[in-house]
C-alpha positions in Angstrom: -4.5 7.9 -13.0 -6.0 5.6 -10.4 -2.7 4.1 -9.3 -1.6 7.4 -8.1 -3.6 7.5 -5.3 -2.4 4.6 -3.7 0.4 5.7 -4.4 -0.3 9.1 -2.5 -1.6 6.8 0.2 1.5 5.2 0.5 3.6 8.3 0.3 1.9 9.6 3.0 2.2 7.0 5.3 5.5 6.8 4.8 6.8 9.2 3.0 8.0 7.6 -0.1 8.0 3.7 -1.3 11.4 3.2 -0.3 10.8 4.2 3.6 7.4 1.7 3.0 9.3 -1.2 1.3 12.1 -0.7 4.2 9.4 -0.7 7.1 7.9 -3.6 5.9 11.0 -5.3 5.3 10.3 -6.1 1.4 11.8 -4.8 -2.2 10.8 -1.3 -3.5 9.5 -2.8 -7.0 7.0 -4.7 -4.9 5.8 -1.9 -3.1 5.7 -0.6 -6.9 3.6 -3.4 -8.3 1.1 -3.3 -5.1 0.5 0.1 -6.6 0.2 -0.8 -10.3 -0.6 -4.4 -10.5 -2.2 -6.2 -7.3 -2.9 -4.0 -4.3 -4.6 -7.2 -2.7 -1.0 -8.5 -1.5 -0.4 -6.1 0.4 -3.5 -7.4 2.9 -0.4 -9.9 4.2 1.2 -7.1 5.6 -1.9 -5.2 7.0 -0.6 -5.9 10.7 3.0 -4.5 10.1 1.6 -1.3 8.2 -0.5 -0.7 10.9 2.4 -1.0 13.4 4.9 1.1 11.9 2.4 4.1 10.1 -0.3 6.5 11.3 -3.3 4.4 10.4 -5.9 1.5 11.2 -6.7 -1.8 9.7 -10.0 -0.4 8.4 -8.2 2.3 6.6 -5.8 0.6 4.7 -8.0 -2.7 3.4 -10.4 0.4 2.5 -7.5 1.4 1.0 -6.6 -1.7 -0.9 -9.9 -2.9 -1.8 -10.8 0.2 -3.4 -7.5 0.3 -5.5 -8.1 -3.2 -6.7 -11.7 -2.8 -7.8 -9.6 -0.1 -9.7 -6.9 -1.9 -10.9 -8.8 -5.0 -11.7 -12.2 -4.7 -12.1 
């Protein structure tokens, strides 16, 4: 399943979607519908994901872009 590896992604930035929801100060079930129903909102939080994970900007709109084409078509 394609949701899975954003879901990876996210675990191994921060080690599970409650440690991301925490860092970026929002609920867990959004962090869960990023990764099953619109991975594009998360590109509002690009800045603080970058701040508080090993990664870059380039990586993680990769990242999300890629999921949506997924997701969504």
């Amino acid at each position: 399943m394609i949701q899975d590896d954003l879901k990876d992604y996210i675990k191994k930035l921060y080690g599970s979607q409650k440690a991301c929801a925490d860092a970026l100060g929002v609920d867990r079930r959004t962090v869960h519908r990023w990764i099953n129903e619109n991975p594009k909102r998360m590109i509002k939080y690009v800045d603080t994901i970058v701040k508080t994970s090993d990664t870059t900007k380039i990586q993680i709109i990769g990242e999300i872009l890629y999921h949506d084409e997924e997701i969504n078509g």
